[in-house]
N, C-alpha and C positions, 0 to 999 in steps of 0.2 A: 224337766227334772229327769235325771234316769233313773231308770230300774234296774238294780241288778238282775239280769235273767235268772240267778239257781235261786234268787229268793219267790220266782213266782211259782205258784202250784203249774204243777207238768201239763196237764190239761189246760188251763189258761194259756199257758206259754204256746200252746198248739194250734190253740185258736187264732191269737195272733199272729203265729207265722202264716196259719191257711188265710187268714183273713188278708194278710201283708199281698201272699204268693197271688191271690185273684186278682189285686189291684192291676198286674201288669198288663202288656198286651199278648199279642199270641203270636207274637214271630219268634220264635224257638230258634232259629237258626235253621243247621242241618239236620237236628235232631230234636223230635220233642222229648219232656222229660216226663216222669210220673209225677203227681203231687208228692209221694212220700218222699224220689229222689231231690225233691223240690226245697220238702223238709226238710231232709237232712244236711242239703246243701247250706241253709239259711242256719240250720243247727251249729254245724261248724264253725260257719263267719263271727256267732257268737261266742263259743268256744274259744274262736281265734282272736278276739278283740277286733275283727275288719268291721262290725256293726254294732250298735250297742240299743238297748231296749228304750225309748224315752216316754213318758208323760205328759200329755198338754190340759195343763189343770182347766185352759179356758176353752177347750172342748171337751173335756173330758175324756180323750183318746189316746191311745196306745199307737205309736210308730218304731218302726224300725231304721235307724238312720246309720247310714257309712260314718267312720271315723275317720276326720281328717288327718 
């Protein structure tokens, strides 16, 4: 099910992106980034419609998933 992002409290929505941004691994590239520019990058994508918030009621978990 999705969630609209602006309807989640701003602190929730924080946790999930920090909690999203750890899952990955840790090849950066050329550059590593900060958690915050991490944030805000993930903040955008939602902004932008590129990812959208979803719910899985049979875990009970919050994801973040690309929009095809």
């Amino acid at each position: 099910m999705e969630i609209p992002h602006n309807q989640v409290p701003e602190q929730t929505l924080l946790a999930i992106i920090e909690e999203f941004i750890s899952r990955e691994g840790t090849d950066y590239g050329h550059r590593e980034y900060t958690l915050d520019e991490k944030v805000e990058k993930v903040k955008s994508q939602l902004l932008n419609g590129e990812i959208k918030l979803m719910f899985d009621s049979e875990t009970s978990s919050c994801n973040l998933v690309k929009v095809d």
